[in-house]
Each structure stands twice: as C-alpha cells, then as structure tokens.
Backbone bond lengths (Angstrom), bond angles and torsions (degrees), N, CA, C in turn:
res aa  C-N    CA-C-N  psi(-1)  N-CA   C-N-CA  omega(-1)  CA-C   N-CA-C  phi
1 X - - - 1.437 - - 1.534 111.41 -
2 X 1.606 107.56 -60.19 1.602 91.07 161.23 1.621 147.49 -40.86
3 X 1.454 81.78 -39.87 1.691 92.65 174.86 1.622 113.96 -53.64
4 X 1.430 100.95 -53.94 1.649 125.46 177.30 1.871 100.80 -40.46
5 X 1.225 104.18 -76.09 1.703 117.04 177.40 1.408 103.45 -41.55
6 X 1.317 124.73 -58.72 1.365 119.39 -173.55 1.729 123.06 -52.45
7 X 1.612 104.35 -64.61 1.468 122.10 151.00 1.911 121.16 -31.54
8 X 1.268 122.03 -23.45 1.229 120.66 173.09 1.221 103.33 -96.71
9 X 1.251 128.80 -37.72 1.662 133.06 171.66 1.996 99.11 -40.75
10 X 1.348 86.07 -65.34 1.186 102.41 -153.75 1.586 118.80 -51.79
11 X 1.552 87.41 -32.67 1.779 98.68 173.48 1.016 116.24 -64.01
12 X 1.406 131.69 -59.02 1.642 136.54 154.00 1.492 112.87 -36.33
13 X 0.997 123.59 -55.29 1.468 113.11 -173.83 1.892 100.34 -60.78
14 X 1.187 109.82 -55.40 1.905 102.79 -177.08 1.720 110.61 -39.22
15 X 1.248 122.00 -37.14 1.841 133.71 159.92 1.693 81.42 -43.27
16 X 1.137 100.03 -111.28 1.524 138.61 -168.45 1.727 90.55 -1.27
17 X 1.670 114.54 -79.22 1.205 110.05 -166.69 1.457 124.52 -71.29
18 X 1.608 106.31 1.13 1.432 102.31 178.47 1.966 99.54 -59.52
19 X 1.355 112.90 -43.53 1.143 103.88 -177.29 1.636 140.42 -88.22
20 X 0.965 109.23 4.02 1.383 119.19 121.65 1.628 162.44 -32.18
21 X 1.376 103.15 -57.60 1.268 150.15 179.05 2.129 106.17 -79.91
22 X 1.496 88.18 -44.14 1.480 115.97 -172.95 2.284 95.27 -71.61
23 X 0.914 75.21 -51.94 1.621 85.12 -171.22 1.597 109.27 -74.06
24 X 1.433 117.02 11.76 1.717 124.06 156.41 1.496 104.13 91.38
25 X 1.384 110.34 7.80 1.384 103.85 172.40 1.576 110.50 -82.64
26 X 1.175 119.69 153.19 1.482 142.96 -159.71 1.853 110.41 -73.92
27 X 0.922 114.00 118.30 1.343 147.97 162.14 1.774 97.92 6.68
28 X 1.902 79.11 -80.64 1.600 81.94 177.48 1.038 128.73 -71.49
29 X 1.730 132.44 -22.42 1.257 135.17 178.82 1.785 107.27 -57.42
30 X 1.745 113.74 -29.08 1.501 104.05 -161.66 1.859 75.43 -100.25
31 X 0.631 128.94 -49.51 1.704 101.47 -170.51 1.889 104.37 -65.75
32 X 1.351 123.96 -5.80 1.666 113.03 158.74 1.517 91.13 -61.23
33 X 1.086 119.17 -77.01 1.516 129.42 -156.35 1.410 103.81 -45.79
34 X 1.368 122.59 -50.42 1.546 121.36 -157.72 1.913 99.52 -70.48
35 X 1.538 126.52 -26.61 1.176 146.26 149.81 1.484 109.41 -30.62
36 X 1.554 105.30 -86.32 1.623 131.41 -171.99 2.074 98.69 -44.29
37 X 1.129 113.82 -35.04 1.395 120.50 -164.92 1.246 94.38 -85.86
38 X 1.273 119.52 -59.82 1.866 99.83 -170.97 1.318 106.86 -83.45
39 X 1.245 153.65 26.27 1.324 145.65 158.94 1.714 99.04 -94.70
40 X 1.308 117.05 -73.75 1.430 128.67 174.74 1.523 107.85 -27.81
41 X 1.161 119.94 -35.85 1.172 121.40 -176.46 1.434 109.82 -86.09
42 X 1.111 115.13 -22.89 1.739 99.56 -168.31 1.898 86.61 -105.24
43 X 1.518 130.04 -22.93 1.408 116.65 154.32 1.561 133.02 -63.69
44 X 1.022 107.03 -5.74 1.727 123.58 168.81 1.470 102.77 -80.47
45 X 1.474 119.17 -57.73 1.761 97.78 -173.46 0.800 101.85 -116.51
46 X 1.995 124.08 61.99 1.290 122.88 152.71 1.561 95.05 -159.91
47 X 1.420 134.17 60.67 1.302 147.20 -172.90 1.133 112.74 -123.52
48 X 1.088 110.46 127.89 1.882 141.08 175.93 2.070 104.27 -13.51
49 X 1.402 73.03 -78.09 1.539 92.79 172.65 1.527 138.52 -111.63
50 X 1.492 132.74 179.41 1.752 103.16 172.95 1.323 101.14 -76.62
51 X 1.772 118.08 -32.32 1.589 110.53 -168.49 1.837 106.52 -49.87
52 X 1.163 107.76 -37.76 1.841 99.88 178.68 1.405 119.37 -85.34
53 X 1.872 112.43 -16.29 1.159 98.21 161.67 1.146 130.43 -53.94
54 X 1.384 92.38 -59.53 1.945 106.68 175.70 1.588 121.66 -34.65
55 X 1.259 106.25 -36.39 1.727 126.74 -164.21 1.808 102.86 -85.45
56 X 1.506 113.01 -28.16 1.259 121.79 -158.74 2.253 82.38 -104.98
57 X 0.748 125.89 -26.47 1.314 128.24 166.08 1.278 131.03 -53.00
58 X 1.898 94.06 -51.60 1.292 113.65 -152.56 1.963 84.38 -76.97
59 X 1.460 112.03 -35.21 1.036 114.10 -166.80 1.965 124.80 -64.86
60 X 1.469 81.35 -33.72 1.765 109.07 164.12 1.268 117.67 -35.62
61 X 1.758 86.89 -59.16 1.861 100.78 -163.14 1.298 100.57 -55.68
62 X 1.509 114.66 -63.72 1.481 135.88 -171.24 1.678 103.71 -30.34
63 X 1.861 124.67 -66.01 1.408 100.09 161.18 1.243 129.40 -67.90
64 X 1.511 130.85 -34.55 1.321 113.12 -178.31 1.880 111.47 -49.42
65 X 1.336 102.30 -61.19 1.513 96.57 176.04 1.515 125.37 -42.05
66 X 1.644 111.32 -42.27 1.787 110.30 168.42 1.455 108.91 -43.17
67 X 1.744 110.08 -58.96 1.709 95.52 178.58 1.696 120.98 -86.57
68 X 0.927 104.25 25.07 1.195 107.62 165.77 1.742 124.26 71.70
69 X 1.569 98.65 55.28 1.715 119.71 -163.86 1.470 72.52 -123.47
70 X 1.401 87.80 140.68 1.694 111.96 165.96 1.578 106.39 -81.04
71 X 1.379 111.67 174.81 1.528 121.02 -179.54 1.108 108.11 -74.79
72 X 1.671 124.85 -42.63 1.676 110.31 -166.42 1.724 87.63 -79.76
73 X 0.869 156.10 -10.27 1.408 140.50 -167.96 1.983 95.56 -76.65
74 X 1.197 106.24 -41.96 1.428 118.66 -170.92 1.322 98.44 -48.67
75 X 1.196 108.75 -76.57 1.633 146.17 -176.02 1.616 92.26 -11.41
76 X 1.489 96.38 -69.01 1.435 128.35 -155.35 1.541 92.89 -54.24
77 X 1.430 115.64 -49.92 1.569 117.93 -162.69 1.915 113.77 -77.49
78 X 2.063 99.94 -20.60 1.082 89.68 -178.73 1.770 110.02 -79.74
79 X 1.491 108.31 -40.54 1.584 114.19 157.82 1.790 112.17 -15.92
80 X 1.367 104.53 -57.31 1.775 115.99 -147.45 1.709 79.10 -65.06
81 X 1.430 113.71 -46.39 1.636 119.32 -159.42 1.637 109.44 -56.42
82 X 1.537 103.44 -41.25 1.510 115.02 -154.32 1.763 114.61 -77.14
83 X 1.575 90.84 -15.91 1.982 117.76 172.14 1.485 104.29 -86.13
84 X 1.364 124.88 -18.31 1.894 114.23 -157.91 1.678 89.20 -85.33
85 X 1.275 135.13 170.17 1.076 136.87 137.74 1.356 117.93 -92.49
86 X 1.217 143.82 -24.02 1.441 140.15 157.50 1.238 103.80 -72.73
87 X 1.288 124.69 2.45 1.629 78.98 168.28 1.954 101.94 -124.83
88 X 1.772 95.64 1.91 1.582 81.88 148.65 1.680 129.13 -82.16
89 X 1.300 100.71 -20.12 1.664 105.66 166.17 1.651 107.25 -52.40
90 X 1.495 130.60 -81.39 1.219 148.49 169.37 1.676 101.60 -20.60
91 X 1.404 129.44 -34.51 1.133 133.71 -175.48 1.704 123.49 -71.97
92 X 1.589 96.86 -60.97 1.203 116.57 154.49 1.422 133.19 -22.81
93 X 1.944 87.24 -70.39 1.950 114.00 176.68 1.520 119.55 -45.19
94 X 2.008 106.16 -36.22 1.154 115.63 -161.39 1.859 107.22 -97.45
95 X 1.418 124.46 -16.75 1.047 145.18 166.15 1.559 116.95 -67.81
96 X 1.854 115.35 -54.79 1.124 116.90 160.93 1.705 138.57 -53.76
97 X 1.324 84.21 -57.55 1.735 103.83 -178.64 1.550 131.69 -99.75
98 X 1.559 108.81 88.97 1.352 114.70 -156.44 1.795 106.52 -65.48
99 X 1.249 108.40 -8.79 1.677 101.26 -175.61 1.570 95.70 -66.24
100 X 1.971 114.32 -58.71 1.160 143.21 162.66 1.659 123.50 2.56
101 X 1.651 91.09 -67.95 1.358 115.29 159.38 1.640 138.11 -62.19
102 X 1.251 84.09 -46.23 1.983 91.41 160.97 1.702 113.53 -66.70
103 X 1.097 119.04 -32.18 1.388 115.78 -153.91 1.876 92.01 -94.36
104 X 1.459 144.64 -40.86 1.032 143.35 131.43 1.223 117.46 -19.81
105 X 1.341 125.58 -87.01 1.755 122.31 170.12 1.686 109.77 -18.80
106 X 1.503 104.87 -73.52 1.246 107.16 -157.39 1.950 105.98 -51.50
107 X 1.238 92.35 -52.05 1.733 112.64 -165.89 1.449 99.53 -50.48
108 X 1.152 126.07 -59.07 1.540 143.71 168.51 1.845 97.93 -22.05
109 X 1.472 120.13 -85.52 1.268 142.20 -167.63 1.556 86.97 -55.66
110 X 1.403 136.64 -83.10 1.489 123.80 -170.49 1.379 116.40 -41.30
111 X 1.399 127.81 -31.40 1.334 127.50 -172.02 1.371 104.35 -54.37
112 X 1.554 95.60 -58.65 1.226 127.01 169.30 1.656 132.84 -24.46
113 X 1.055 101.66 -81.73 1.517 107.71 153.19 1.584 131.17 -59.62
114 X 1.171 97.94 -3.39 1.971 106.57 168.68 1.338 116.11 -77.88
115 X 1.717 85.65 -42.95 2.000 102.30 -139.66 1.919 80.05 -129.57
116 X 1.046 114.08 64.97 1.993 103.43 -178.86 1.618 107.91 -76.46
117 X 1.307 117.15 -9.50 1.371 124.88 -160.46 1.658 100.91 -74.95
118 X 1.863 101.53 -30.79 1.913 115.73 -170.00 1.769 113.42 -98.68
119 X 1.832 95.70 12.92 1.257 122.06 -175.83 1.877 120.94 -118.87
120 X 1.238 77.01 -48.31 1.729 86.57 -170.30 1.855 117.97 -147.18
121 X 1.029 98.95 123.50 1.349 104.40 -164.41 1.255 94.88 -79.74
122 X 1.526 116.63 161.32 1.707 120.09 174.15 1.286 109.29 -146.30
C-alpha cells in the first residue's frame, strides 16, 4: 500500500517537478524538494498531533508550491496519506528512527539524481 501511495505521489510530483526543474533550478535542489514533498505529506496525515500536523503541512505546501502544485492538490495527497496504513507505518518509522530517516532522505535524493527521468519530467 505504501509503495502504491508513494508511486501516485510520485507520478504527480514528475508533472509538478517538471516545472521546477524547467525554470533552471538545479537537479538536486528539485529532487530535495520532490523528497521534502512526499515525506511532509505522508507526516501531515499521519502526525502525533494537529500542532505537527499543521507544521508538517505547512511544510508540504512550501515544496509543493516550490514545484509548482497547488494547495488543494496537497490537501488531496495529504488526505490520500492519512487513509493508507503503510504509509502511516512509514510515518511513524521515519519520525521515530533518525538513522531510518537519514537513510530514506539520502536514498530518495541519490535515486534521484541517478534515475531523474522516475523523478522529474522535462
């Protein structure tokens, strides 16, 4: 199920970051962002509290808007997150376990910069 949630993120975000990417910003900066967006998003509708929802939202918007995703699209994706059960597991894992979290981050961004084609459309 996570995989599924992630993979639909991800398809939208390759739209999303084409324009980004398009507008001369740097490789790695839109695969940070395309990163920062699907985590934030699946920690928004799967957060402790609302005070971190809100904070894990507010943080969402901030990349979706860098690549150029409107708010209800966000909304929509943090909704999709807050129904998956893998990806409140994945939420949890990445909140708890800071090795967890680094090693996701990082892996995410290298994938990223390998494979930009399964990242960002151009």
């Amino acid at each position: 199920m996570m995989k599924a949630l992630i993979n639909s993120g991800l398809s939208m975000l390759i739209l999303a970051s084409a324009h980004s990417y398009a507008n001369g910003d740097s490789l790695k900066e839109s695969c940070y962002q395309s990163m920062r967006y699907n985590v934030y998003v699946q920690l928004a509708g799967n957060a402790y509290s609302r005070n971190d929802a809100a904070a894990f939202e507010r943080k969402a918007m901030d990349s979706g808007n860098w690549q150029g995703i409107d708010g209800a699209e966000t909304k929509r994706m943090i909704a999709m997150s807050s129904n998956n059960p893998s990806s409140a597991q994945f939420s949890m894992q990445y909140q708890n376990d800071e090795s967890f979290a680094r090693a996701y981050s990082s892996g995410y961004i290298n994938d990223c910069l390998a494979h930009p084609d399964k990242y960002i459309s151009r």
